[in-house]
C-alpha positions as CSV (number, residue, x, y, z in Angstrom):
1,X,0.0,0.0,0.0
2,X,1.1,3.4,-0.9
3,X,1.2,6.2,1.6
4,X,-0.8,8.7,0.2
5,X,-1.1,11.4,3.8
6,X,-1.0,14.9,2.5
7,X,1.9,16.6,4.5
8,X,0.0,19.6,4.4
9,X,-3.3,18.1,6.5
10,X,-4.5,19.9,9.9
11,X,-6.7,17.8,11.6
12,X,-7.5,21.3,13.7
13,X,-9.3,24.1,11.4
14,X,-6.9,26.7,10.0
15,X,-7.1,30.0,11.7
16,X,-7.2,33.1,9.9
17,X,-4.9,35.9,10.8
18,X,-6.1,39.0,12.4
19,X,-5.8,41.6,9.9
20,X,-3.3,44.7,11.4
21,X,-2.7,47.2,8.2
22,X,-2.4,51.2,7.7
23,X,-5.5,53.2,8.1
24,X,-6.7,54.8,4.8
25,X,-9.1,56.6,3.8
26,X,-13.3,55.3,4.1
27,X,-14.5,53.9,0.5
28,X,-18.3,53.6,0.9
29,X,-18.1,49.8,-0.3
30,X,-19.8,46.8,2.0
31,X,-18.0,46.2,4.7
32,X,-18.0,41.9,4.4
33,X,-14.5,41.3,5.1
34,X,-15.5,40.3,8.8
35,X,-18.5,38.1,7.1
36,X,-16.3,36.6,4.6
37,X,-13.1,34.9,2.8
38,X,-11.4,33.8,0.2
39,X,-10.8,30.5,-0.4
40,X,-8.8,28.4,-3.4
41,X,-9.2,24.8,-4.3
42,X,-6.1,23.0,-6.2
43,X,-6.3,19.7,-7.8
44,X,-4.0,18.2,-9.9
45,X,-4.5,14.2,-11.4
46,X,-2.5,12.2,-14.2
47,X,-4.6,12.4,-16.9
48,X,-2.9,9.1,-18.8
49,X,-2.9,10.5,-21.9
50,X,0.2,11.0,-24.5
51,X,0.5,12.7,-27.9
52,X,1.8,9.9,-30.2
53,X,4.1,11.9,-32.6
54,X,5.3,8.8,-35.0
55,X,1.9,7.8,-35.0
56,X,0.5,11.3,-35.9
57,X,2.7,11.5,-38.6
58,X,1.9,8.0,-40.2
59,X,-1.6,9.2,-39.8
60,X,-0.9,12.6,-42.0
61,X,1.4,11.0,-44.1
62,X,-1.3,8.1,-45.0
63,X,-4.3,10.4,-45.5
64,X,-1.9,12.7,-47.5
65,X,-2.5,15.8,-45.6
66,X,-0.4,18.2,-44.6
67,X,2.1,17.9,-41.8
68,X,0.1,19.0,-38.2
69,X,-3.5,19.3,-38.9
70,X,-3.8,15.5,-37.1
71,X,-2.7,14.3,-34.0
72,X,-3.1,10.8,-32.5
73,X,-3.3,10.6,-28.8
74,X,-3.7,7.6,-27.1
75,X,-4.7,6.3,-23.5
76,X,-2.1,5.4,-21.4
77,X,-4.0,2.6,-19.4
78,X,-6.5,2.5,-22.1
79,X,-10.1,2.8,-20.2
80,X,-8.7,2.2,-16.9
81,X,-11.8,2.2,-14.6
82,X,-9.6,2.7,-11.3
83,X,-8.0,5.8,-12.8
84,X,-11.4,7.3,-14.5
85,X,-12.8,7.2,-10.8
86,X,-10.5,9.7,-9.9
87,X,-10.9,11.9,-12.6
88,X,-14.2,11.6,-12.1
89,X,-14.3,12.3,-8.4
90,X,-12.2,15.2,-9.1
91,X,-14.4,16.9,-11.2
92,X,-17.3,16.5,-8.1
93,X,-15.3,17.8,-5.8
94,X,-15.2,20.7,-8.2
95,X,-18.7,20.7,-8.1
96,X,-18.7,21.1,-4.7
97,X,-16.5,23.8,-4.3
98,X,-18.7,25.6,-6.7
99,X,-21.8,25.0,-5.4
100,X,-20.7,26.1,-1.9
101,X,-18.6,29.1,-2.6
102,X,-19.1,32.5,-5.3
103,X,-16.8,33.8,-7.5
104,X,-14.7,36.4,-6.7
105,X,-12.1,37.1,-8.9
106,X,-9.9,35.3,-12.3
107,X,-7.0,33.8,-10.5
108,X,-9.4,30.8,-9.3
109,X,-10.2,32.4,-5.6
110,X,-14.1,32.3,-4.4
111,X,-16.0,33.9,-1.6
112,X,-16.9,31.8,1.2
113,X,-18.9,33.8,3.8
114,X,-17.5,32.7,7.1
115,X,-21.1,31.3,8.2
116,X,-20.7,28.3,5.8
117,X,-17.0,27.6,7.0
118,X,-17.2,25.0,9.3
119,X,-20.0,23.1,6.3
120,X,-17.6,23.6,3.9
121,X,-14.5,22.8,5.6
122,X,-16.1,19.4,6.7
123,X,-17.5,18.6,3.5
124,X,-14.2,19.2,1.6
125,X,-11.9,17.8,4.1
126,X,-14.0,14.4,3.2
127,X,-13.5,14.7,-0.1
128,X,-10.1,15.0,0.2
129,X,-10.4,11.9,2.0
130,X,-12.0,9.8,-0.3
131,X,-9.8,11.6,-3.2
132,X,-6.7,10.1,-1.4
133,X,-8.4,6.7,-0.9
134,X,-9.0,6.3,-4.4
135,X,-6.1,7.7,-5.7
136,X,-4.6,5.2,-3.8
137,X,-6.3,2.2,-5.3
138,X,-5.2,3.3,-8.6
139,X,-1.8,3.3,-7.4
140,X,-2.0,-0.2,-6.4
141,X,-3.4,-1.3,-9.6
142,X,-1.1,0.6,-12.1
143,X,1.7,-1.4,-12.1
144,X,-1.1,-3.9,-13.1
145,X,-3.0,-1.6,-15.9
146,X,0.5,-1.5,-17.4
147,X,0.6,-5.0,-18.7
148,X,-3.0,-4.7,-20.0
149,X,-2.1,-1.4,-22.0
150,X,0.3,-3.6,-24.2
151,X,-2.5,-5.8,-25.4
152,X,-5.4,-2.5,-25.5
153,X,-2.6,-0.5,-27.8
154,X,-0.7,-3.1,-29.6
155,X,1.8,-1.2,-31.8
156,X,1.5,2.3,-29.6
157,X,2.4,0.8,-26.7
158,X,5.7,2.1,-25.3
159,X,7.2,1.3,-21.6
160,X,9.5,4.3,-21.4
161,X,6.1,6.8,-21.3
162,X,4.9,4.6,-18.1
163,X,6.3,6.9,-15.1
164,X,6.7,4.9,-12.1
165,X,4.6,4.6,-9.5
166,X,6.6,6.9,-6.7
167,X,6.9,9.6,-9.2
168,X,3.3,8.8,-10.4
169,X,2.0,9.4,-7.0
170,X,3.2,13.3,-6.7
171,X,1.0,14.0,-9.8
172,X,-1.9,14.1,-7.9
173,X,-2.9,16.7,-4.9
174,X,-6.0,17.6,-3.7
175,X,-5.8,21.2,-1.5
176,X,-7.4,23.8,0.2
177,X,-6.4,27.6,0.7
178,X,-7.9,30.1,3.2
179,X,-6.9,33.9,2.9
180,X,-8.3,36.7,4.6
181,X,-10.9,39.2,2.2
182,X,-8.8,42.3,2.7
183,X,-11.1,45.9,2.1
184,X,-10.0,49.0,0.0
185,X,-8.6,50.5,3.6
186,X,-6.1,47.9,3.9
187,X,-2.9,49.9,2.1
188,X,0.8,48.6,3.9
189,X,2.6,50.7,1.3
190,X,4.6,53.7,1.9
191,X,3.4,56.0,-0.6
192,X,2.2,59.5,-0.7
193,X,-1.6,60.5,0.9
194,X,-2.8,61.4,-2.7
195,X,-1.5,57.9,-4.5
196,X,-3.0,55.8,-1.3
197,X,-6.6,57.4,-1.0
198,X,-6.1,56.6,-5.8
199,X,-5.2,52.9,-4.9
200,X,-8.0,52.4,-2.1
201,X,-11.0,54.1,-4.5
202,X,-9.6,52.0,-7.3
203,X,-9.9,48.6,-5.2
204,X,-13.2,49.9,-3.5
205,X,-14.5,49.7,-7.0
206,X,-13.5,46.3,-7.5
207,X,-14.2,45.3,-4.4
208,X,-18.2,46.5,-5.0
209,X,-17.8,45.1,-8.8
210,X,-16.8,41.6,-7.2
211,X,-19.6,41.2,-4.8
212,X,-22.1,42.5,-7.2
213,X,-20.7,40.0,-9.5
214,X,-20.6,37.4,-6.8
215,X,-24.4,37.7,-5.7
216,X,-25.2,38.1,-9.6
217,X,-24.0,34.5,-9.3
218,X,-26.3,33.3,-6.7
219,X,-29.4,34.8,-8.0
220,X,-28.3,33.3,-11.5
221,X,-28.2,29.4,-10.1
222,X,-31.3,30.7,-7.8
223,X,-33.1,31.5,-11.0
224,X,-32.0,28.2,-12.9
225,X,-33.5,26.2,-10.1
226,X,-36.6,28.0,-9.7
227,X,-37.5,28.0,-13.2
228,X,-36.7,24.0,-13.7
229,X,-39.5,24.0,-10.4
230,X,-42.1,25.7,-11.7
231,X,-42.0,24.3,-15.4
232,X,-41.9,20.6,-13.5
233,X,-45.2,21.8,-11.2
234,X,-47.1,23.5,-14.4
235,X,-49.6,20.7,-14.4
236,X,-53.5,20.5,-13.7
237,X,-55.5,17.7,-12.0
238,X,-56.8,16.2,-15.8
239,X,-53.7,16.7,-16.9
240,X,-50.5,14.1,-17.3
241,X,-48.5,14.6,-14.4
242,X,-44.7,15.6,-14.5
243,X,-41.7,13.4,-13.4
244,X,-39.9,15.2,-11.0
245,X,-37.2,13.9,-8.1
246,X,-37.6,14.3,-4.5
247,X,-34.3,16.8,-5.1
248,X,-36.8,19.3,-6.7
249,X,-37.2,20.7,-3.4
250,X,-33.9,20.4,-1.6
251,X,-32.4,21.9,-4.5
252,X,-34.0,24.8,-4.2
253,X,-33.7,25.0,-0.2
254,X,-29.7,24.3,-0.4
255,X,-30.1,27.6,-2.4
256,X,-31.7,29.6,0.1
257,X,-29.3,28.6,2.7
258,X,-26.5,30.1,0.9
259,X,-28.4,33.0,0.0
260,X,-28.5,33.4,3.7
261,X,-25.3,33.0,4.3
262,X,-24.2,35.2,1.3
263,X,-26.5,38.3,2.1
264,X,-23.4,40.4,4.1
265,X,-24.8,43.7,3.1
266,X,-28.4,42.8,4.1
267,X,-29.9,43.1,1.3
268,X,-33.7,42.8,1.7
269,X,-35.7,41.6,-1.6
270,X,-33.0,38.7,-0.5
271,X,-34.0,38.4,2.6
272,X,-37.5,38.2,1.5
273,X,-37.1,35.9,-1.2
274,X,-35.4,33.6,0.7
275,X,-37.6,34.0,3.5
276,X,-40.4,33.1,1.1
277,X,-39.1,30.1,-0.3
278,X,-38.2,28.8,3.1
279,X,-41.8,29.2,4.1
280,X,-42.9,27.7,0.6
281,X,-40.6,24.4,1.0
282,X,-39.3,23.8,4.5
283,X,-41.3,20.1,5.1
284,X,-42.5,20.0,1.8
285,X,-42.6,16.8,0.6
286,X,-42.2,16.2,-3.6
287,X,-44.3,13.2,-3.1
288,X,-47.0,15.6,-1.7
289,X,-46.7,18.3,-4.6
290,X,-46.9,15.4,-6.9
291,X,-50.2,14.2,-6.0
292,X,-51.8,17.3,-4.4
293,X,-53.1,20.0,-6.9
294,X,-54.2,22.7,-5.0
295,X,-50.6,22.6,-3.0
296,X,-48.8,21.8,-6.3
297,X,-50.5,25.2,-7.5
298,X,-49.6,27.2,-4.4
299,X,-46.2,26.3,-4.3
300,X,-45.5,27.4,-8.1
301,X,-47.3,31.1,-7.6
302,X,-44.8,31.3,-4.9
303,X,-41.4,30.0,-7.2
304,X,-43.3,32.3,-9.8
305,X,-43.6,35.4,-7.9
306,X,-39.7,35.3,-6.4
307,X,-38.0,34.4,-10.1
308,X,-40.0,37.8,-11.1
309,X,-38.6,39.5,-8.0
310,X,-35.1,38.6,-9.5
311,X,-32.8,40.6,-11.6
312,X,-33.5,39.9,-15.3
313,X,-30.7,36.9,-16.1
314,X,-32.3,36.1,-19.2
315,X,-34.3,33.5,-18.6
């Protein structure tokens, strides 16, 4: 067995450092950066995969076409099923991490309001788990997979693109990164009055742009849920009922709770949207809106009435 502990694991939650910078001047922005923080998720796999340049060339050269506009890239391991779990798993996690968090800015960070911390830090920190656990049953199969890539590629098998299994295992990772949401007062450098109170009104913008953009973001996946509801409860008594999953409803109420949690400026068509929904849903059974029309009916003016409350996304 292959030991797979990340060197970097804290079985105690990380801490995040008090913030002790310059006073500069106030930027009317929302104050969150008590309510909030950044946080970055890194994963890197072995994908398994290798451009075959002598057999992209006997491809061009056969088909008489000129040199690069073909290239033949093969599977390693062919359809290895331990190593397409973990690809697979990867991209979930991923999905997590999104679900959980808002963007925030290009370089890959997203805004986690502190509220959700301790549910996000627990569910990622088992996914990191179960990442490493299946990682390592790859691992112990490769040297394995190996001998059955020489039948599955024949000809295009070579042994010298194999890496071996020790430096196999550093090509996958599976991290988390907390840093403190810093606000447009938060200057350490030594520049002149003028310059600093430039700087902070230039990040005071971003800082409102990002937020905006971030909470853009939640109404957006709000919306996309709310209008899947209501188009799976337009149905009358007479009429051939809808399939819809038991997740119909949870959906929407995993939603509300991170609208909760992401409403730092206190905003209140928020607040009374979610408020609604959670009034609408909390109890509500799918089996229940299935069978009950009246209900069913109820339940959709209410999705109805908060999606027209929302900004216009296009929908």
């Amino acid at each position: 067995m292959y030991n797979l502990t990340d060197p970097t694991d804290d079985q105690e939650y990380p801490t995040i450092p008090a913030l002790n910078f310059t006073q500069a001047p106030k930027i009317a922005v929302p104050s969150i950066s008590g309510s909030a923080m950044l946080v970055e998720l890194s994963i890197r796999n072995w994908a398994g995969r290798k451009l075959d340049k002598s057999a992209s060339r006997k491809v061009t050269l056969d088909n008489r076409a000129s040199t690069g506009v073909a290239n033949v890239n093969k599977k390693l391991l062919g359809d290895c099923a331990e190593l397409s779990a973990v690809l697979k798993f990867a991209g979930n996690a991923r999905n997590m991490h999104y679900s959980m968090t808002m963007p925030w800015s290009d370089t890959g960070m997203r805004l986690l309001p502190t509220s959700k911390y301790f549910k996000y830090n627990e569910a990622m920190l088992a996914l990191k788990v179960e990442y490493f656990s299946l990682v390592e049953n790859f691992l112990n199969s490769y040297n394995w997979e190996i001998t059955q890539a020489q039948v599955k590629l024949g000809d295009l098998f070579n042994a010298n693109e194999y890496p071996s299994v020790s430096s196999l295992q550093s090509k996958f990772g599976l991290g988390l990164t907390y840093i403190p949401l810093a606000e447009a007062k938060d200057w350490r450098i030594d520049i002149e009055k003028e310059a600093k109170e430039e700087l902070a009104a230039h990040y005071a913008n971003y800082y409102r742009s990002q937020y905006t953009a971030a909470i853009a973001d939640v109404n957006r996946r709000l919306q996309e849920v709310l209008v899947r509801m209501s188009e799976r409860l337009d149905y009358g008594d007479k009429e051939t009922k809808k399939v819809f999953r038991d997740s119909l409803v949870t959906n929407v109420l995993e939603i509300v709770d991170l609208m909760d949690a992401c409403n730092l400026t206190g905003d209140q068509t928020m607040k009374d949207n979610a408020q609604s929904l959670r009034d609408a849903l909390t109890g509500l059974d799918a089996a229940d809106l299935r069978e009950d029309n009246r209900l069913r009916l109820s339940t959709k003016k209410t999705i109805d009435a908060v999606i027209a409350s929302l900004p216009s996304l296009g929908f």
